[in-house]
VODREN-241669 format. One record per residue (C-alpha): x, y, z. Coordinates in nm, 4 decimals, always signed. Layout:
N
        X        Y        Z
        X        Y        Z
...
// end
This chain:
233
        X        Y        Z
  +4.3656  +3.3361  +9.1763
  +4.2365  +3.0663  +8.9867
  +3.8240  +3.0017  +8.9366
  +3.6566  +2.7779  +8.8002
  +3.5515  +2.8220  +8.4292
  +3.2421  +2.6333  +8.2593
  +3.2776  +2.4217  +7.9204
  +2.8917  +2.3774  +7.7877
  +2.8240  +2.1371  +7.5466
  +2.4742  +2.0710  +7.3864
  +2.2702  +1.8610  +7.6664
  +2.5990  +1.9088  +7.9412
  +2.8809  +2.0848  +8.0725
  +3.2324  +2.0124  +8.2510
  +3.4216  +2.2424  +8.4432
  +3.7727  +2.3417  +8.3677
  +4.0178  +2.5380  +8.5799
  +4.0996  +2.8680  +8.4256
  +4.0998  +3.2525  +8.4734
  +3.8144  +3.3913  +8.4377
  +3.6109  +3.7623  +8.5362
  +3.2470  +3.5859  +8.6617
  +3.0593  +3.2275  +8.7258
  +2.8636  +3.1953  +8.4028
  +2.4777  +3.0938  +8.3955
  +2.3645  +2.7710  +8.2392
  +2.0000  +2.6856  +8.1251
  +1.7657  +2.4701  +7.9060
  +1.6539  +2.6414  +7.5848
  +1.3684  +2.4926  +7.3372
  +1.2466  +2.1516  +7.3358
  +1.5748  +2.0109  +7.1541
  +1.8285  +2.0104  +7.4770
  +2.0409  +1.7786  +7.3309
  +2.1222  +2.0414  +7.0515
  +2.0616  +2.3626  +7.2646
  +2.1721  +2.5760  +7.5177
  +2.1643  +2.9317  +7.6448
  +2.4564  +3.0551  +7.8306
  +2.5151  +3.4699  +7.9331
  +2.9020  +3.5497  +7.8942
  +3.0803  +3.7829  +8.1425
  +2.9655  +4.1065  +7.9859
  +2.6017  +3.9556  +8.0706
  +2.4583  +3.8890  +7.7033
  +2.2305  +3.5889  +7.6579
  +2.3289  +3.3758  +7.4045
  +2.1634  +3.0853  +7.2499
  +2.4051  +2.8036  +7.1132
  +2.2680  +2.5553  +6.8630
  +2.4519  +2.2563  +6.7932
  +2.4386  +2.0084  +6.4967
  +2.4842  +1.6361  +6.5972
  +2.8099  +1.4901  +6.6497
  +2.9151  +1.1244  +6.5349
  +2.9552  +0.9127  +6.8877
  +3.3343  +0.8729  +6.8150
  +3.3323  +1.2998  +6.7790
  +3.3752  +1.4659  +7.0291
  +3.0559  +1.7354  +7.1105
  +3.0857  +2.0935  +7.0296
  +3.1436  +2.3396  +7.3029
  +3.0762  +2.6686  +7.4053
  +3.3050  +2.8119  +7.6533
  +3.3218  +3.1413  +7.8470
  +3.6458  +3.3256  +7.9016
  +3.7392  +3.6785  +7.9878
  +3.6228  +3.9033  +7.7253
  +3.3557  +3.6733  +7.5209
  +3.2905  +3.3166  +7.3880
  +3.5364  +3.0414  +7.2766
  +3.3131  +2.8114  +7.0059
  +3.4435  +2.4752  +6.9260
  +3.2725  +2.3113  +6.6256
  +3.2977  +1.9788  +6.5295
  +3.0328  +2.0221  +6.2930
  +2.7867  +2.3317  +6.2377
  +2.7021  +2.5623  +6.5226
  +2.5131  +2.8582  +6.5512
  +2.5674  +3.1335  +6.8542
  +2.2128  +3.3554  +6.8396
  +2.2157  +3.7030  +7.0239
  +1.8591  +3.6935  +7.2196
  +1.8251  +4.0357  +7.1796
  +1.5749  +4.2143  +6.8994
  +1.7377  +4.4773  +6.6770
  +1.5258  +4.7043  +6.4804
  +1.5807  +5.0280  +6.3047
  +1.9647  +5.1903  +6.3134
  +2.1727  +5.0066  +6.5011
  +2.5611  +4.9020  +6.4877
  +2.7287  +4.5516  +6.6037
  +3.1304  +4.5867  +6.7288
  +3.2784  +4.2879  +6.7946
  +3.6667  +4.0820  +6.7485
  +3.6795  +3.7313  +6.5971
  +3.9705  +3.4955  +6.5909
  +4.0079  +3.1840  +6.4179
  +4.2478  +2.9716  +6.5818
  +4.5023  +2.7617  +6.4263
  +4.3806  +2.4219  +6.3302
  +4.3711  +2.1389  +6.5724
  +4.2627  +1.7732  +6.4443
  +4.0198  +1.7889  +6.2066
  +3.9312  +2.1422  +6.2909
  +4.0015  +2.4439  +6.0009
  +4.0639  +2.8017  +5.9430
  +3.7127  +2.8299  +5.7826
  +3.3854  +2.9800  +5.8178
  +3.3627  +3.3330  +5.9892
  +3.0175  +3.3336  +5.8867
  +2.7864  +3.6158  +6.0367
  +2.3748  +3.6055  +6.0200
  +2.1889  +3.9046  +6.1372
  +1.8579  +4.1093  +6.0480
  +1.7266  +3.7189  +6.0978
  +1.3628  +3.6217  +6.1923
  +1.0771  +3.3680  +6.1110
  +0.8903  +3.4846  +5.8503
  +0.5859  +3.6096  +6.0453
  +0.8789  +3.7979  +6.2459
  +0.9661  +3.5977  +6.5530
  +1.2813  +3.5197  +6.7138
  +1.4367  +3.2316  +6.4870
  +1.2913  +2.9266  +6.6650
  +1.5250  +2.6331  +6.7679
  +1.6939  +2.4399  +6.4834
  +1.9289  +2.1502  +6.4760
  +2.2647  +2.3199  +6.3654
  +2.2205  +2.2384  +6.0086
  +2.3512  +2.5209  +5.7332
  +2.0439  +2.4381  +5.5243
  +1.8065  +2.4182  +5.8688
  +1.8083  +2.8162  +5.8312
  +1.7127  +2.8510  +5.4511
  +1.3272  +2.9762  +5.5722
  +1.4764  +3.2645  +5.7964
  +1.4743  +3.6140  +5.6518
  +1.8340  +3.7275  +5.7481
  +2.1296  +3.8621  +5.5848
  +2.4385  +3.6242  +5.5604
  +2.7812  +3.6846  +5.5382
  +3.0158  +3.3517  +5.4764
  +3.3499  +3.5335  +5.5509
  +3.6237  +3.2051  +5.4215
  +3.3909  +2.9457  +5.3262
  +3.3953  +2.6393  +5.1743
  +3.7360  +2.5229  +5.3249
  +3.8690  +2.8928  +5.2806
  +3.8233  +2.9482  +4.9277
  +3.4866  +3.1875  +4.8943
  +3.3635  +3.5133  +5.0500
  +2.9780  +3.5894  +5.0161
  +2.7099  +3.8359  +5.1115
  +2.3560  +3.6296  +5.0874
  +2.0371  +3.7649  +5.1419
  +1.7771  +3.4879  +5.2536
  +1.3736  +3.5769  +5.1661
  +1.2009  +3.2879  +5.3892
  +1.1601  +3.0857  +5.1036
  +1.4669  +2.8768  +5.0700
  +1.6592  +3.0806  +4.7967
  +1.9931  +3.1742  +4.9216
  +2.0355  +3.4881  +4.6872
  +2.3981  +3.5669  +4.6408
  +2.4346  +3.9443  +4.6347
  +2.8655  +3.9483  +4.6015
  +3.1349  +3.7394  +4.6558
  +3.4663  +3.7135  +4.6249
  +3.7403  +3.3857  +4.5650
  +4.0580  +3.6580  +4.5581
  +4.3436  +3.5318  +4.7992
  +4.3266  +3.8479  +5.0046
  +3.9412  +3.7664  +5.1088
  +4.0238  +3.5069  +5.2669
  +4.0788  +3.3969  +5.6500
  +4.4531  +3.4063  +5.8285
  +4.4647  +3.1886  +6.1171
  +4.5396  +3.3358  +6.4721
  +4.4123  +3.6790  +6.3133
  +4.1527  +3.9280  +6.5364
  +3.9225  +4.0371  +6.2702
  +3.7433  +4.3849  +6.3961
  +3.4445  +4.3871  +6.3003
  +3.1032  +4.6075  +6.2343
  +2.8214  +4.5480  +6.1134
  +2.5816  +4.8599  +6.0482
  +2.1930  +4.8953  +5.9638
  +2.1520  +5.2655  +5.8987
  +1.8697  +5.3868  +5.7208
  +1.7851  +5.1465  +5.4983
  +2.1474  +5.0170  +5.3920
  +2.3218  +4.7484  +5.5871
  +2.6999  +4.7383  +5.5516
  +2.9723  +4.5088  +5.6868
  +3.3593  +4.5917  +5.7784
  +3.6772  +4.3674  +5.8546
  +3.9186  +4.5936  +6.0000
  +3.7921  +4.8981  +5.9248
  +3.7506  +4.8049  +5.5188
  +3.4185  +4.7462  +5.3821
  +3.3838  +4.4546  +5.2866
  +2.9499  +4.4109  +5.1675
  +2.7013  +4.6686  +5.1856
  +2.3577  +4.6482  +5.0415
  +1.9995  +4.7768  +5.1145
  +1.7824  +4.5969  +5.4056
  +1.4954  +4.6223  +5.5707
  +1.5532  +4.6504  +5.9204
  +1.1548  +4.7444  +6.0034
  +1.1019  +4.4222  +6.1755
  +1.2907  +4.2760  +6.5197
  +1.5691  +4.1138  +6.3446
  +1.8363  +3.8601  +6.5487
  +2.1851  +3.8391  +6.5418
  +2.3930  +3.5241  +6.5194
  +2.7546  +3.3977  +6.4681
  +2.7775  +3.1219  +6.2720
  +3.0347  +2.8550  +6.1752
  +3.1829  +2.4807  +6.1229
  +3.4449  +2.2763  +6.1796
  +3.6301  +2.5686  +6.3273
  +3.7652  +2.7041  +6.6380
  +3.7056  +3.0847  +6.7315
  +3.7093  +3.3586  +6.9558
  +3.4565  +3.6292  +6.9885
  +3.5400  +3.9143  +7.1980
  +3.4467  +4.2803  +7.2706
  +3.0775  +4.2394  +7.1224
  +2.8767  +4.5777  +7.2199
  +2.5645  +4.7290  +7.0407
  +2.4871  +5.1201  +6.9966
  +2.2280  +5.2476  +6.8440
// end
């Protein structure tokens, strides 16, 4: 049986026909709708999708439900918050895919943010999509293929716009395969954060997890798939 499957773009949404588990929920978030959404996947987790600006001859980037997760289509830099406070131990499970390129799309960018709030510890308030719009969060960041598919990094972010590298890596074998399901966890366990790809660590370092922290996927210029997410503490 076929149902009807929502497309959400910042400000809009279309419907497509496709298979899919549930009706979706759309709604307003923050006072910039034309860059923001919140949307709550089949699994029912709230998301937040931030959108940076298209050109008018570009098409929008999208946010679409399907089965198991979220299908993100960026044109140009997105950001897919978690609205859900993590504090203390806690670990993230989730499967990413970045599909083949289409148009001007890449294989680039499985970038990750998490542990991330305002500085006086809020939920990251609405920004415009922008890489550098996030530089006063405190978060940990994790550009998994970036720059075009040539670096891997682990950043930690103070709230005061340095971007302090803590490893990285330009070694063929870091880098993104297209059409691959990356398994991955990220873990805050007393006091030391560490992430995995496929059950090989790939950063760890210490963090501070004694504040409500947010998770976010983050990426542009890309098309991907994330599936599976769950949280255990």
């Amino acid at each position: 049986m076929k149902r009807s499957r929502r497309v959400y773009t910042p400000g809009h949404y279309v419907l497509c026909l496709a298979l899919s588990a549930a009706s979706p929920v759309l709604s307003k978030a923050g006072t910039k709708a034309e860059n923001t959404l919140t949307i709550q996947d089949n699994q029912n987790h709230i998301w937040r999708f931030e959108a940076e600006k298209t050109l008018p001859v570009t098409p929008a980037s999208q946010a679409e439900i399907i089965p198991d997760g979220v299908k993100i289509v960026a044109q140009r830099g997105v950001t897919l918050w978690f609205e859900h406070p993590l504090k203390g131990n806690y670990t993230l499970t989730f499967d990413r895919k970045i599909l083949k390129p289409e148009g001007a799309l890449r294989v680039s960018d499985m970038n990750i943010f998490w542990n991330a709030h305002e500085k006086n510890g809020a939920l990251p308030h609405v920004r415009n999509g922008t890489l550098s719009a996030y530089n006063s969060l405190v978060l940990e960041y994790a550009g998994i293929g970036g720059n075009n598919n040539t670096t891997t990094r682990f950043r930690h972010y103070d709230g005061s716009g340095a971007r302090i590298l803590l490893q990285e890596s330009t070694a063929p074998a870091d880098m993104l395969k297209p059409d691959h399901v990356y398994h991955t966890v990220i873990s805050v366990h007393n006091g030391v954060t560490t992430l995995f790809l496929d059950g090989k660590k790939i950063f760890s370092a210490p963090v501070n997890a004694a504040s409500p922290g947010y998770f976010g996927i983050r990426t542009v210029g890309s098309q991907q798939e994330i599936t599976h997410f769950s949280l255990s503490a």
